[in-house]
N, C-alpha and C positions, 0 to 999 in steps of 0.2 A: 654455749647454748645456741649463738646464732649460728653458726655453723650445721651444726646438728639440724635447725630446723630449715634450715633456708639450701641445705645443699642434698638433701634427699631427694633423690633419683626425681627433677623436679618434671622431666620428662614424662612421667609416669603419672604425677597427678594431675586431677581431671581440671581441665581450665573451666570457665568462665561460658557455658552453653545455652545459648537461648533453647534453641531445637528442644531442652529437655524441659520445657516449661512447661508445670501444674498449673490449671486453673481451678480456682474452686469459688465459684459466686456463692452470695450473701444471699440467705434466705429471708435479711427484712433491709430493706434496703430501704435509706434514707429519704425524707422530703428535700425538695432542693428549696434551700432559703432563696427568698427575692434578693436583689441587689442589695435594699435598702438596708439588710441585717445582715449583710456580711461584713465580717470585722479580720481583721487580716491575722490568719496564724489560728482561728479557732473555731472553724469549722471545719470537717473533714469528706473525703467520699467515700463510699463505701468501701474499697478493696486496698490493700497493702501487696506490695511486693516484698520477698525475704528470699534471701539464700544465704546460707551458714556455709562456713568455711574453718579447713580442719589441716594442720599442717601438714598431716600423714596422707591425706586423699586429696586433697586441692576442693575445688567447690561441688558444694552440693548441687542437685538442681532444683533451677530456680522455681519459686511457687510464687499466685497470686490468688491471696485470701480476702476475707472479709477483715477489715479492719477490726485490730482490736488488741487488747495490749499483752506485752511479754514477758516470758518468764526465763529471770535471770536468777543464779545462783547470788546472792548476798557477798558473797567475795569475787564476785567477777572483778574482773583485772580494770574495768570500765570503771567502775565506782571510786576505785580506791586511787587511781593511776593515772585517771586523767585520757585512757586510750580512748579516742573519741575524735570523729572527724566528721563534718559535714557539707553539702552542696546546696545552691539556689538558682532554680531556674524557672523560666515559667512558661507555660501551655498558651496558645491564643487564640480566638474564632475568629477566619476573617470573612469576609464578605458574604464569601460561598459559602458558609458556615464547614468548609474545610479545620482542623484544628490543626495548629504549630506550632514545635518548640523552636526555641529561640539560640540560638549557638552553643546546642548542647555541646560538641565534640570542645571546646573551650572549660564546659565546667567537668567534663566529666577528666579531659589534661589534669586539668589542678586538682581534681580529687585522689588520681594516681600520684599524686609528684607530695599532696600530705599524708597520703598511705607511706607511703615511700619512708619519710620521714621520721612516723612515731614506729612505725617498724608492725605496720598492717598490709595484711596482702593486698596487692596491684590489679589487675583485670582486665579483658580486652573494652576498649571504650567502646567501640561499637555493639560490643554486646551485650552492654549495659545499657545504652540509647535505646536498640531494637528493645528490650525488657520494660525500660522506662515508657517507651511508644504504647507498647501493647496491656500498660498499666491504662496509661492515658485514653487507651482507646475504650476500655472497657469501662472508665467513668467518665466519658466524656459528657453525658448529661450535665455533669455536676458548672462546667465551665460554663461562667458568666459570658451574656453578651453584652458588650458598650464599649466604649472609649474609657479604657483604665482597667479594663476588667479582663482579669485574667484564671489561670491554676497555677497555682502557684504548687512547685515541686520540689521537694526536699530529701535527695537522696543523701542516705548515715553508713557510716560504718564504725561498730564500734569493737574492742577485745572483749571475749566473754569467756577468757578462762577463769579457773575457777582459782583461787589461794591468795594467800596476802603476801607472797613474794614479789620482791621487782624482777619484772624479768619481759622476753618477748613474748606475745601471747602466741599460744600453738590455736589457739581457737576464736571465729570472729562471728560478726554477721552481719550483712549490710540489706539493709531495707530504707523501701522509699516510699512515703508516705505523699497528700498531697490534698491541699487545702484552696477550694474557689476565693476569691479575694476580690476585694476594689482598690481604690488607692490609697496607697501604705498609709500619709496623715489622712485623720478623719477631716482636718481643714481642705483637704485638696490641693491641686496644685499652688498653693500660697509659699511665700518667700516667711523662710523661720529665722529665728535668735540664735547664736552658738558662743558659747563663751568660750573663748582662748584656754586651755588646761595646761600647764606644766607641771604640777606637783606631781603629775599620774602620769605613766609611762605605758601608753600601746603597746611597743612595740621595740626593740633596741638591737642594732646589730650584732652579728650570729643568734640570734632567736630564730623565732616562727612567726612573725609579723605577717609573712608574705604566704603563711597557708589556712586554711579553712579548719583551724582548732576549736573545739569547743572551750579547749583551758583559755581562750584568745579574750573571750568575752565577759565571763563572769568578773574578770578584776574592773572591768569599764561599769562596771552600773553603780557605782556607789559614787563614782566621780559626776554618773551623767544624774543620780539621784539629786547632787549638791550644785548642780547648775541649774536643773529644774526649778530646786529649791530658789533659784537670784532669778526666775524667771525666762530661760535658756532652754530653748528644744535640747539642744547637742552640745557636746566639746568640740571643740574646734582642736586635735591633739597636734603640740607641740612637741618636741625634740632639740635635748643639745643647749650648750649655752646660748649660741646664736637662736635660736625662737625657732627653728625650721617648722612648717607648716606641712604636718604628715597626712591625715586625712581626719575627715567626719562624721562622729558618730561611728557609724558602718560603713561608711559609705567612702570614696576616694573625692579628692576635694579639687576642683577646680575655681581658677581665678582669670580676670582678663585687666589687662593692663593695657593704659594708653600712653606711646611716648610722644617724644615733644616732637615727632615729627610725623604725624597723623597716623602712624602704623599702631597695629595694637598686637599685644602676646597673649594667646593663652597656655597658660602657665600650669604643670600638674607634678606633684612629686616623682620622679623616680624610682624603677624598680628595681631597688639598689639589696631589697630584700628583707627591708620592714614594711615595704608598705604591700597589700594583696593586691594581685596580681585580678586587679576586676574585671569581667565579661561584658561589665558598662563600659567602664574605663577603656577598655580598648577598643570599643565599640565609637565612643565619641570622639578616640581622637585618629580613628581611622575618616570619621564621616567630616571631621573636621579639617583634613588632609586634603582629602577629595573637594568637599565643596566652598572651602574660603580661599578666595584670592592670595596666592603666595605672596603678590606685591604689597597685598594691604596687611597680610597679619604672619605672623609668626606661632609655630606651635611648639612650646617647647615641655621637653622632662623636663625638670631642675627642682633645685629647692629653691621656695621662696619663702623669707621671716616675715613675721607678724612685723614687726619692725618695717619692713618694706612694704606691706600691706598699709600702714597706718600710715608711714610716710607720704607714699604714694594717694592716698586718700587727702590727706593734706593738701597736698598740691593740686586734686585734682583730677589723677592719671587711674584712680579706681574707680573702671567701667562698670564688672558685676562679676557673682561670683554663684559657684553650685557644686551640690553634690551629688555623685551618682552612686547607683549601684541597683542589684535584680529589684530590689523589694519598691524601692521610691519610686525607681529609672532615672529619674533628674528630680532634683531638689532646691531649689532658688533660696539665696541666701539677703535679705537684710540689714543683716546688722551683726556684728562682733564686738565683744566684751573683752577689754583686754588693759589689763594694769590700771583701771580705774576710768578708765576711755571708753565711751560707746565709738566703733568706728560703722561712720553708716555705709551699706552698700548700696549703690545705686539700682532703682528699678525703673523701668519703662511708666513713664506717667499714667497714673490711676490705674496701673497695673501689677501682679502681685511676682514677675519675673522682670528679668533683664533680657533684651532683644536674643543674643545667641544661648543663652536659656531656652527660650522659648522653642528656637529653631531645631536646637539640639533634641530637645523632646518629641518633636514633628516628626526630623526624619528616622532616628531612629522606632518610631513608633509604626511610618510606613514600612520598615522591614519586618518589625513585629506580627502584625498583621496582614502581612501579605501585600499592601500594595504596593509594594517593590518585588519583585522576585529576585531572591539570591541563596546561595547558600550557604547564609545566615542562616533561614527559615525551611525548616522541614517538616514536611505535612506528613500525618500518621494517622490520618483516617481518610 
C-alpha cells in the first residue's frame, strides 16, 4: 500500500501553492479581549487556514476562513490511530507596530521531518510560512501589545481517511489556527516546583520523543495530574537506571553548574532522539555560544542525573536552572522533588530567576520583537 500511494506519478500532483489562495472574511468578527482576559490557548481570531490533501492530486488550494469547527467522518484514520501532528510558534508587535514570526523556517523543519514519520504528506516550508504570514496578516488586530504578549500559532496536520483499518492515510488536512496570549503561567515570570518522574516514561529510544506528536502528550498529564496533586507545577522526566535528566513538562530543561575552579557549564540533554528538537532550545544555546565568555563557561549537550543535580547542590556547585520552549520561552526553576529530598535551586536574591535566566529571556526576547534584526525575525506586515 505504500508504494501504491507514495510512488504515483508524484510529479504530476499538485504541491503545496500559495498563489492559489482563497480568502473568505468572517461576516461577525470578534471583540478583541484586553490583556487582562487572555488566558493562553483559549481565545481565538477570527479566520482559519486549511488545505486538504489527497494521495491521488497532491494538495488542494489553500483557503482562509472564518474560524469555526470541522467536519470529520467518525472513522477518520485520526481518531482511531493516533495520525496527528502538530506545530508552536508565535507572532509578535514590535516597536513600529510591524508584526513578527519568530524562526518559523525551524518549526515548520520539524513539522516536515514528523509528517515524514507517521507517514503524512511533507510540503514546501516556505509555502506554508508565506500562507501562515498571510493568515497573520489578515488577523493581526487580534495581537496583543506588551512585554509577553504575543499570537500565538498552531499549525496541525492530521489523517482524515475514512475506515477502521491500519493503514497509510491516502487523505489529510493541515490547518492553522491562532490564539492572542500573555504569559503561559498566570504567576508570570516566577521560578515553579517540578518533581523528579521516573515511574513515567516521555520518551525512550527508537520512539518519537524527538517529534511534535499528539500521541506524545496525552500519556504525560496523568503523571503531571499526580505531581500537582504533592504540590508540583511539572515533572522533571527522568530516564534509564542512572536518573538521566530528559526535559520539563514540555518544555527542554536546562541546568547551570559551578566547578571548583570558578568556570561554570550549562548543561542541556542531547539530541540523541528522545528529546524534541526545541526552537527555544536551540535558540538559547546559539545566544548562549555567542554572548558568554568561552574562558568563564562551558556549553554543553550531555546528560546529566538528578543524582548529579542533588549532589552537586550538596556541595554547593548548583548555580540555577530553567525551562524553555515557544509557550513559556524560559521558565525558572526553584526547587526539585526527588526520592524524599527537596533539592533547592538557587535564585538571584529577592528575585523569582537565576541571573543567566533572566538574561536568557532578555535576549532572546530582543529578537522576538525586533530589537535585534536578524533572520530569526520576519515581518509580514
Amino acid at each position: 500500500m505504500f508504494s501504491k500511494i507514495f510512488s504515483r506519478g508524484l510529479s504530476t500532483m499538485s504541491k503545496l501553492d500559495r498563489s492559489l489562495l482563497k480568502v473568505t472574511k468572517t461576516a461577525a468578527p470578534k471583540a478583541k479581549l484586553p490583556n487582562s482576559e487572555l488566558v493562553f490557548g483559549q481565545s481565538f481570531t477570527d479566520h482559519m487556514l486549511a488545505i486538504e490533501w489527497d494521495a491521488s492530486k497532491g494538495w488542494s488550494a489553500p483557503e482562509i476562513k472564518p474560524y469555526g469547527p470541522l467536519t470529520l467522518d467518525p472513522s477518520s484514520c485520526v481518531f482511531h490511530y493516533a495520525f496527528e501532528l502538530f506545530e508552536g510558534l508565535k507572532a509578535y508587535r514590535d516597536d513600529q507596530n510591524r508584526v513578527r514570526m519568530f524562526r518559523p523556517d525551524l518549526n515548520m523543519k520539524r513539522m516536515n521531518k514528523s509528517a515524514e514519520r507517521i507517514c503524512l504528506p511533507t510540503f514546501d516550508s516556505e509555502e506554508l510560512i508565506g500562507l501562515i504570514g498571510d493568515l497573520v496578516k489578515l488577523d493581526q488586530d487580534f495581537i496583543p501589545v506588551g512585554k509577553g504578549y504575543s499570537l500565538y500559532i498552531r499549525p496541525t496536520l492530521i489523517g482524515t481517511t475514512a475506515g477502521l483499518g491500519v493503514g497509510i492515510p491516502d487523505k489529510a488536512l493541515l490547518f492553522v489556527i491562532c490564539s492572542p496570549v500573555g504569559p503561559y503561567y498566570k504567576t508570570g515570570f516566577k521560578a515553579v516546583r517540578l518533581e523528579a518522574t521516573d515511574y513515567a516514561t516521555r520518551a525512550w529510544p527508537g520512539g518519537v520523543g524527538d517529534k511534535k506528536l499528539g500521541a506524545n502528550y496525552a500519556p504525560c498529564i496523568r503523571p503531571q495530574l499526580d505531581a500537582a496533586s504533592r504540590g508540583y507545577q511539572q515533572n522533571l522526566w527522568l530516564f534509564g537506571p542512572e536518573g538521566n535528566v530528559t526535559e520539563v513538562g514540555t518544555m527542554n530543561f536546562f541546568v547551570v553548574f559551578k566547578n571548583a575552579d570558578g568556570t561554570k557549564e550549562l548543561v542541556t540533554a542531547p539530541l540523541d532522539g528522545t528529546i524534541l528538537e526545541g526552537v527555544t532550545r536551540d535558540s538559547v544555546l546559539a545566544l548562549a555560544r555567542e554572548k558568554l565568555n568561552p574562558a568563564e563557561w562551558t556549553i554543553s549537550e550531555r546528560y546529566c542525573t538528578i543524582k548529579e543535580i542533588a549532589d552537586r547542590s550538596d556541595i554547593g556547585e548548583l548555580v540555577e536552572a530553567f525551562g524553555s520552549g515557544t509557550a513559556a520561552v524560559v521558565s525558572p526553576i526553584k526547587e526539585i522533588g526527588w526520592n524524599g529530598k527537596q533539592i533547592q535551586v538557587p535564585l538571584l536574591p529577592n528575585e523569582q530567576f537565576g541571573e543567566l535566566t533572566k538574561n536568557v529571556n532578555d535576549w532572546i526576547a530582543d529578537y522576538q520583537y525586533g530589537r535585534i534584526e536578524s533572520d530569526w525575525s520576519r515581518i509580514v506586515n
